[in-house]
N, CA, C and O atoms as a printed pandas DataFrame, in Angstrom:
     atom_number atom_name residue_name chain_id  residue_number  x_coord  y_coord  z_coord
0              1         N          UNK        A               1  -33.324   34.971  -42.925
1              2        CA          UNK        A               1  -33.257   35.822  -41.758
2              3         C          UNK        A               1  -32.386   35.214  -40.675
3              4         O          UNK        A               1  -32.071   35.968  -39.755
4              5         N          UNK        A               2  -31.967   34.007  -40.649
5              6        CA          UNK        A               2  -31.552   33.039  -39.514
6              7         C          UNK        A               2  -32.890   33.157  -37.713
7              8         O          UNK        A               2  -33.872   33.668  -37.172
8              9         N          UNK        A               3  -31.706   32.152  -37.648
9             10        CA          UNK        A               3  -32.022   31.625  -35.859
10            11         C          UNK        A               3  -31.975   33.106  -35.188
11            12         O          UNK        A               3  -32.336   32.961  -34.020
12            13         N          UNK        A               4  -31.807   33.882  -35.336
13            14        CA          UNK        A               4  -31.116   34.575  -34.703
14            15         C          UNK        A               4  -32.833   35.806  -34.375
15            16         O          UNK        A               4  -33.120   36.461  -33.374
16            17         N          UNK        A               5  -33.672   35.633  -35.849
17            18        CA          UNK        A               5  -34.430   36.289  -35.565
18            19         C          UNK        A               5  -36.044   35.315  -35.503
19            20         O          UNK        A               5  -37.102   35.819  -35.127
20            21         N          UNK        A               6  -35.964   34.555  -35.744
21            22        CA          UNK        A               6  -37.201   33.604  -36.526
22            23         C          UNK        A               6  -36.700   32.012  -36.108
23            24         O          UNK        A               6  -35.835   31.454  -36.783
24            25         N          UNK        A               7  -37.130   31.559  -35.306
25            26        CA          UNK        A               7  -37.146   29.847  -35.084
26            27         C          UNK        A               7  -38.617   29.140  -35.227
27            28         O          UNK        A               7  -39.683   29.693  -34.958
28            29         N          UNK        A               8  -38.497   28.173  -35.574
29            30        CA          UNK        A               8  -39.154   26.506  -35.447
30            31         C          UNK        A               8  -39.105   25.812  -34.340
31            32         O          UNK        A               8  -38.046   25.193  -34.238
32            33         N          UNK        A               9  -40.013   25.634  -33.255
33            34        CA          UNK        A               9  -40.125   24.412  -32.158
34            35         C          UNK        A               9  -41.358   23.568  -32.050
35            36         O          UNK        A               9  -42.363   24.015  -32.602
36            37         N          UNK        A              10  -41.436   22.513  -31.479
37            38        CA          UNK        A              10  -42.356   21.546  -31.574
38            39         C          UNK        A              10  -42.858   21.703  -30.173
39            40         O          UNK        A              10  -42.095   22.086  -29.285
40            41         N          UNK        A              11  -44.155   21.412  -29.937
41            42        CA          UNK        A              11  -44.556   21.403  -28.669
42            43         C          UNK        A              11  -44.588   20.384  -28.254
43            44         O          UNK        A              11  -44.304   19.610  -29.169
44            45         N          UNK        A              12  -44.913   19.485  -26.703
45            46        CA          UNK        A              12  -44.568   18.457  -26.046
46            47         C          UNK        A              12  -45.661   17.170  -26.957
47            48         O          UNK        A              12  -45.445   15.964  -27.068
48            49         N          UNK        A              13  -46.957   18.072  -27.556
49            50        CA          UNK        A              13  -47.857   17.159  -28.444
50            51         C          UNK        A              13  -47.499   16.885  -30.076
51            52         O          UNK        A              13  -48.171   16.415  -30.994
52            53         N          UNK        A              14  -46.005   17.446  -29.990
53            54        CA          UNK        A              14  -45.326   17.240  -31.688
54            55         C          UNK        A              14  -45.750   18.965  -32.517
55            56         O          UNK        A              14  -44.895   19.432  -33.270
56            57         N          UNK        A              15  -46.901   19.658  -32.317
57            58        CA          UNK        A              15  -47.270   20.645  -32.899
58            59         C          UNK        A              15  -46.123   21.653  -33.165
59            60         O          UNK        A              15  -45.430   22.113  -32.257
60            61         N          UNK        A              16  -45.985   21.937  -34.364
61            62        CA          UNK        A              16  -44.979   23.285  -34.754
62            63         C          UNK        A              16  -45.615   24.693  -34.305
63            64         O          UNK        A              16  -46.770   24.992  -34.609
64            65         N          UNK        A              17  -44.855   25.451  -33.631
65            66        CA          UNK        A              17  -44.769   26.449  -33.694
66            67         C          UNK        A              17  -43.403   27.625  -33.928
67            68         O          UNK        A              17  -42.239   27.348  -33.640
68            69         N          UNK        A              18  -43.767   28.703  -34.395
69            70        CA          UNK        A              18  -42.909   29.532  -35.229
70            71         C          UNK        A              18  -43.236   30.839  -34.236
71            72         O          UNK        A              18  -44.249   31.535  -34.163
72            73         N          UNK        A              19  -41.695   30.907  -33.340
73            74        CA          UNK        A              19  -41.338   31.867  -32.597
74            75         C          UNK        A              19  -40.482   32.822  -33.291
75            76         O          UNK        A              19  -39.615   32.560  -34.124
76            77         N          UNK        A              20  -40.943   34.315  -32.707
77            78        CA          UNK        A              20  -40.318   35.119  -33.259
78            79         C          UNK        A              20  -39.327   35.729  -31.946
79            80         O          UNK        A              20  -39.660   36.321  -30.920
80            81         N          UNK        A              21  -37.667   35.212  -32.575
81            82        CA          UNK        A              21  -37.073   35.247  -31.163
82            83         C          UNK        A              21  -36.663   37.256  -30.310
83            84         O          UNK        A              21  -36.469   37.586  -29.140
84            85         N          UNK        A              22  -36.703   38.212  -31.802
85            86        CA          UNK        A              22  -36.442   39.539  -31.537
86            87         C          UNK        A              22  -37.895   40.117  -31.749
87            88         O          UNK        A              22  -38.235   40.369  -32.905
88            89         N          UNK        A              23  -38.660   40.314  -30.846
89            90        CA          UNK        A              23  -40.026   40.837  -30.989
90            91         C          UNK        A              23  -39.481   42.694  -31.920
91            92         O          UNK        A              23  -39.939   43.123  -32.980
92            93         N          UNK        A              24  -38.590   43.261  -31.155
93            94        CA          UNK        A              24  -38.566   44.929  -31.312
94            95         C          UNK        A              24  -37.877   44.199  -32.883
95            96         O          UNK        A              24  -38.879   44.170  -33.597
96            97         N          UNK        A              25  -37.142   43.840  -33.407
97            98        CA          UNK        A              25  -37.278   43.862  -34.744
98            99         C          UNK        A              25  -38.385   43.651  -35.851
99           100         O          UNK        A              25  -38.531   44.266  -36.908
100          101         N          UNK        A              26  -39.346   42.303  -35.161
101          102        CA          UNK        A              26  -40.500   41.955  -35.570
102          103         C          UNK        A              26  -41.819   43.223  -35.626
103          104         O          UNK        A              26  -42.712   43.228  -36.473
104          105         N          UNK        A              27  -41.692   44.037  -34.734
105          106        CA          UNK        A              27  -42.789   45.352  -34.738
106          107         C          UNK        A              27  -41.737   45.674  -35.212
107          108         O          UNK        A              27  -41.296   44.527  -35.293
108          109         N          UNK        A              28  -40.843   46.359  -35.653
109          110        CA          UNK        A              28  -40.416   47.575  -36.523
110          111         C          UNK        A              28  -40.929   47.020  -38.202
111          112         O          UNK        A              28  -41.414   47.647  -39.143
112          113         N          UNK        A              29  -40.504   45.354  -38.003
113          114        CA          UNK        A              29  -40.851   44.703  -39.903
114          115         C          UNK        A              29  -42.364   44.809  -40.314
115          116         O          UNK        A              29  -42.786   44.764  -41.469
116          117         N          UNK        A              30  -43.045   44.943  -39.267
117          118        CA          UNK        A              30  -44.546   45.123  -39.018
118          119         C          UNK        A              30  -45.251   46.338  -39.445
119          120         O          UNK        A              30  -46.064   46.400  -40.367
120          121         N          UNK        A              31  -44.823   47.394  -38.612
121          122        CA          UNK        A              31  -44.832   48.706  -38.925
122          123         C          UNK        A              31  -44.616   49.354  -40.466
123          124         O          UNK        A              31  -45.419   49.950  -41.182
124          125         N          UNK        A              32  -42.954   48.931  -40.723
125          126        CA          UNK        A              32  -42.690   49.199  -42.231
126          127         C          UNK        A              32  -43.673   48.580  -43.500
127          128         O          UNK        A              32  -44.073   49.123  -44.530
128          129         N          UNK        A              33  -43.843   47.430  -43.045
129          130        CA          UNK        A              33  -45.142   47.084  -44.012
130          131         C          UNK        A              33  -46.485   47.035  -43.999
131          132         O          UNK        A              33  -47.148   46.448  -44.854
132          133         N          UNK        A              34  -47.047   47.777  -42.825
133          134        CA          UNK        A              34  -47.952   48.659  -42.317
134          135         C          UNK        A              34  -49.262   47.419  -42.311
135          136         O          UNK        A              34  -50.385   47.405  -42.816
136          137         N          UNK        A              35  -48.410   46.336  -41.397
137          138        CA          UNK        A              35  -49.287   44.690  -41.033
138          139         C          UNK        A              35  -49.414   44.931  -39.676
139          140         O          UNK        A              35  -48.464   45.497  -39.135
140          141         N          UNK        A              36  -50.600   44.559  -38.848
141          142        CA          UNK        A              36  -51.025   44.439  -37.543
142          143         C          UNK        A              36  -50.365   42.952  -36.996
143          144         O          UNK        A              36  -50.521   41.761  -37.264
144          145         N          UNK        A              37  -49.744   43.563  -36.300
145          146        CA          UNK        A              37  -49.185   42.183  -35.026
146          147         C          UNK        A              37  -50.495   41.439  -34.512
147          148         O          UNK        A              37  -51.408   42.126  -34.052
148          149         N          UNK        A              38  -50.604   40.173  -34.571
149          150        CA          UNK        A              38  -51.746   39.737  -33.998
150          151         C          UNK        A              38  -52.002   39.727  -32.187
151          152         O          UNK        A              38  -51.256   40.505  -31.593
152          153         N          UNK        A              39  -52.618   39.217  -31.634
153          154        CA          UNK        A              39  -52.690   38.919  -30.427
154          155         C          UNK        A              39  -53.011   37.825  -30.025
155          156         O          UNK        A              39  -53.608   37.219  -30.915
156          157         N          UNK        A              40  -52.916   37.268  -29.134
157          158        CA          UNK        A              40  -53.332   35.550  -28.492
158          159         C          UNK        A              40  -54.143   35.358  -29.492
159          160         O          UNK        A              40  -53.782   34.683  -30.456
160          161         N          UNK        A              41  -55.875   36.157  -29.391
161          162        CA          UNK        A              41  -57.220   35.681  -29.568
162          163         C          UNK        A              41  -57.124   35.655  -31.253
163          164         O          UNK        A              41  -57.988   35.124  -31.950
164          165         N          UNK        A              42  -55.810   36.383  -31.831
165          166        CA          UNK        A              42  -55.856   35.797  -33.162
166          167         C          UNK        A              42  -55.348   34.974  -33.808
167          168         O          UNK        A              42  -55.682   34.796  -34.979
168          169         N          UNK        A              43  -54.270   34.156  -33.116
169          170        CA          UNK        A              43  -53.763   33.297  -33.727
170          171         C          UNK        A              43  -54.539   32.128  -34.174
171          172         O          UNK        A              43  -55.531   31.644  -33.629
172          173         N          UNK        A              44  -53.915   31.731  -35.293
173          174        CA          UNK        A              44  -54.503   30.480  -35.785
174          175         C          UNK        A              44  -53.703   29.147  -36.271
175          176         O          UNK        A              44  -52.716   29.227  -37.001
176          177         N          UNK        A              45  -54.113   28.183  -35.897
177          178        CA          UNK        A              45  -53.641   26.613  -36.464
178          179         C          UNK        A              45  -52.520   26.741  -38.349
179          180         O          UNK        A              45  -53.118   26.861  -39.418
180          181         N          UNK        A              46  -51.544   26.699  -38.292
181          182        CA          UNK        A              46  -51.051   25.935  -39.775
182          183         C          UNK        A              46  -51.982   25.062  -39.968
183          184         O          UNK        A              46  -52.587   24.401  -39.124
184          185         N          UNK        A              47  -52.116   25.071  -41.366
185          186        CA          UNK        A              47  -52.701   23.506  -42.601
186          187         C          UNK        A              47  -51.443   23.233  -42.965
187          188         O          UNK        A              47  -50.635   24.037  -43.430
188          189         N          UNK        A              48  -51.219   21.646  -42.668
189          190        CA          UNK        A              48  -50.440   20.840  -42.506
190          191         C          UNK        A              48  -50.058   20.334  -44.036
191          192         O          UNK        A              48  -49.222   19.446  -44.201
């Protein structure tokens, strides 16, 4: 997909997180495969 839609950053405690840099593309890829976008209260930790 590149940088362009999907990046990798580390937080100031080393932790990865996986930003999605075009949200309106991300809900349209969402939609088409008829997956619920999460919200804050659902995110969860990677297993390392």
């Amino acid at each position: 997909m590149g940088q362009d839609y999907i990046r990798l950053y580390r937080t100031g405690r080393g932790d990865k997180v996986i930003k999605l840099e075009k949200l309106v593309w991300a809900d349209q890829w969402m939609t088409y495969y008829d997956l619920e976008v999460p919200h804050h209260r659902h995110w969860t930790k990677l297993k390392e």
